[in-house]
N, C-alpha and C positions, 0 to 999 in steps of 0.2 A: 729532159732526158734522164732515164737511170739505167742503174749497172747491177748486174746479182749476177754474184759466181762467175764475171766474166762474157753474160748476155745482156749486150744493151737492150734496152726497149724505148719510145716515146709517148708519151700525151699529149695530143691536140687539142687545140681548146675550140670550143663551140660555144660561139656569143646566144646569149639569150634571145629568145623570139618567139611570136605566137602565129600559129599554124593550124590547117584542119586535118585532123588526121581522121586515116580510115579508108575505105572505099572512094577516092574522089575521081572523079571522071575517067582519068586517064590511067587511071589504074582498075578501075571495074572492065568486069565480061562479065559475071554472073550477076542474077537478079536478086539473088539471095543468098549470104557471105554470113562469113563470122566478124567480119571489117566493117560492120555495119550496125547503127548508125555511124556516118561522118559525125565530127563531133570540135570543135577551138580547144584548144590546149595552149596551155603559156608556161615556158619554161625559163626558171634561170638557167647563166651560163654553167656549163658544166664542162670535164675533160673527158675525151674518149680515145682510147689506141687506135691508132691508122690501121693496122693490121690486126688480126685473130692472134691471141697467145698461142705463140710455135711450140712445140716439143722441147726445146731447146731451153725456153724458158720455166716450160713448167718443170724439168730433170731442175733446173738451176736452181729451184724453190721447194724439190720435190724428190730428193737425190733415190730415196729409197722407193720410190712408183717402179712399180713391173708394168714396162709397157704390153703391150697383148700381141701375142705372138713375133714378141720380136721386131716390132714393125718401124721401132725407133728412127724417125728421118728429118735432121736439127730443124732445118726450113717448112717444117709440115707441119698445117694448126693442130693442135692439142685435141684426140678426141676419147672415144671410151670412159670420160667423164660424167659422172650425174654431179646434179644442181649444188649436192652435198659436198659433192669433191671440189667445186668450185670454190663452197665458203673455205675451204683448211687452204686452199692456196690462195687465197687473198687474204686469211689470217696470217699465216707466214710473211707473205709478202709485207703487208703492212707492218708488222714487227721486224721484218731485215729494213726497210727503208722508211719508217717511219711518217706512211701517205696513209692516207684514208681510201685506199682501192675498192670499188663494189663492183659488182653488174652493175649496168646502164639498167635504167627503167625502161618498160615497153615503151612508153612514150620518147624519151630521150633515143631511143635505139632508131625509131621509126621516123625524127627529127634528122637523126644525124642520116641517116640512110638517104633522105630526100635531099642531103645538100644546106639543111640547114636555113639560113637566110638569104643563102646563095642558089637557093633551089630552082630551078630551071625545069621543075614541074615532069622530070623523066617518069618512065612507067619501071624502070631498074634502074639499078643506084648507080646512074653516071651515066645513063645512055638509054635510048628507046632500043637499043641492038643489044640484045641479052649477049651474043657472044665476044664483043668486046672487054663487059665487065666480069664476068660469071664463069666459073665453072658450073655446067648445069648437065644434066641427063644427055647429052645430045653432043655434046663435045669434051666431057669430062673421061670420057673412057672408064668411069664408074669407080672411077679412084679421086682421091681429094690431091691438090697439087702445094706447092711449095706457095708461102704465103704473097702477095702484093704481084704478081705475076700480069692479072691484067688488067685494063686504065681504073684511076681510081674514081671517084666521085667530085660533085665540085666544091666539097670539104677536102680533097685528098686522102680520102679515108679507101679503104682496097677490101674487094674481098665481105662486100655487105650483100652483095645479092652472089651466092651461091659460094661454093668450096664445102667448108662446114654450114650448118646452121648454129645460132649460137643463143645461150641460157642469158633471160632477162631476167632479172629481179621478184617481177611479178606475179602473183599469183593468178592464174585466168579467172578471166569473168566475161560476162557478153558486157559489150559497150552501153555507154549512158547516153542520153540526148542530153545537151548543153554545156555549160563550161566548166573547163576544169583546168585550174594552176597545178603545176607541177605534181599530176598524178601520180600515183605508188601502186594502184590497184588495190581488191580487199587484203584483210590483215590476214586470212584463212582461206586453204582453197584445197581442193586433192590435186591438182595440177601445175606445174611453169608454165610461164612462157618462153618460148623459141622461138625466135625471126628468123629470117635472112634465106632459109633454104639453103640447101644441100647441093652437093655432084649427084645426086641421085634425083633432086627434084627436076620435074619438066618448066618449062616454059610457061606453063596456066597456072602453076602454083611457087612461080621465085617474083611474083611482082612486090614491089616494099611493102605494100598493105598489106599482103599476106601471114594470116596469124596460124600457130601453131601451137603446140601443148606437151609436155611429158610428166609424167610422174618426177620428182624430185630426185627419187632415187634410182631414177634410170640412167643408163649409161648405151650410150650408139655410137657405130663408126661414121656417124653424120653431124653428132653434135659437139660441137666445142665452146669456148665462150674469148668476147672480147670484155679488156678492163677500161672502168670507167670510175670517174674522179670526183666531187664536187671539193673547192676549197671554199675556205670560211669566208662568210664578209661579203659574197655577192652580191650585188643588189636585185631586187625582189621584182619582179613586172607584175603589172595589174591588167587584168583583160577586162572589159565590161562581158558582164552574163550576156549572155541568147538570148533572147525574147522567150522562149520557148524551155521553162526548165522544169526536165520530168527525170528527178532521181531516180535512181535504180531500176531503167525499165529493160526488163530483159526480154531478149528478142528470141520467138519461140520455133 
């Protein structure tokens, strides 16, 4: 648990595990995705916030931000943000409390979104029923809502399939066939990535496999970001390769 200006927040921790990410069964409808290929990923454990950073948090770390038209609401994820305003408030943050805060990686985001090791295989993050987790196109009334509102996942994490969409670490690329420890994505890209979907997204485009993209220095009333942690000293998982290992093939 920590405290800035008066705004508590938490970190949840998510034990390490190896998982297939991507298009996997119960998340595909389309023949041809950008979720594709599926692919084994192994991650250490890392921390990630249950809820999207509120307005509340980022004024706490951010005194002097003009919010955009006024729309200031404490309980409301943080949005009008690009990739770049992200890094100044987790430089801040880090120097008020003295944590290592980042974006989650695409991988770590699309882990914790599944439930982690606790994963129970949903097609959205805590349920096959979009409208119990999500604010999405269809019951959102096309405004974003006050954070952790409806059921979380079976990490207890809220708010991973729809409200904002939120900034990963990563630079996009199309997926690789075979294994990979705790990816980062390339070191160079003209794009982020973005998970989770929005209040504006439908129901065909908030499933967790679902990838996305913005320029870095874009800024929407759809995107915000959730913080994530790793501390020192974790121990390391080893995955055995894929039979099958074809670096960098991209899918056209």
């Amino acid at each position: 648990s920590f405290e800035v200006n008066g705004v508590p927040f938490n970190m949840q921790r998510v034990e390490g595990g190896v998982f297939v990410m991507g298009g996997t069964p119960e998340q595909h409808r389309e023949r041809i995705s950008t979720d594709l290929p599926t692919h084994t990923v192994a991650l250490n454990a890392f921390y990630i916030a249950p809820v999207e950073v509120t307005q509340a948090l980022w004024r706490a770390v951010m005194p002097e931000w003009e919010f955009v038209e006024d729309m200031y609401i404490s309980s409301f994820p943080i949005c009008y943000v690009s990739w770049y305003d992200c890094q100044e408030f987790i430089r801040r943050l880090d120097s008020i409390t003295g944590m290592p805060f980042r974006l989650p990686t695409e991988a770590e985001w699309e882990f914790a979104a599944r439930g982690g090791n606790k994963s129970q295989g949903f097609r959205f993050a805590g349920s096959n029923d979009i409208d119990t987790v999500s604010w999405s196109s269809h019951n959102a009334g096309f405004r974003m809502h006050s954070v952790g509102q409806k059921l979380p996942n079976e990490l207890l994490l809220y708010d991973m399939t729809g409200n904002v969409s939120e900034w990963c670490s990563d630079w996009y690329a199309p997926y690789y066939i075979g294994t990979e420890p705790n990816p980062k994505g390339p070191i160079t890209g003209d794009n982020k990535i973005v998970r989770g979907g929005s209040f504006d997204n439908c129901q065909a485009n908030s499933h967790i496999s679902y990838r996305h993209y913005q320029r870095p220095e874009e800024s929407t009333q759809y995107c915000g970001l959730r913080l994530a942690m790793t501390l020192p000293n974790e121990p390391t998982l080893q995955v055995t390769e894929e039979p099958t290992m074809v670096k960098r093939l991209k899918l056209k």
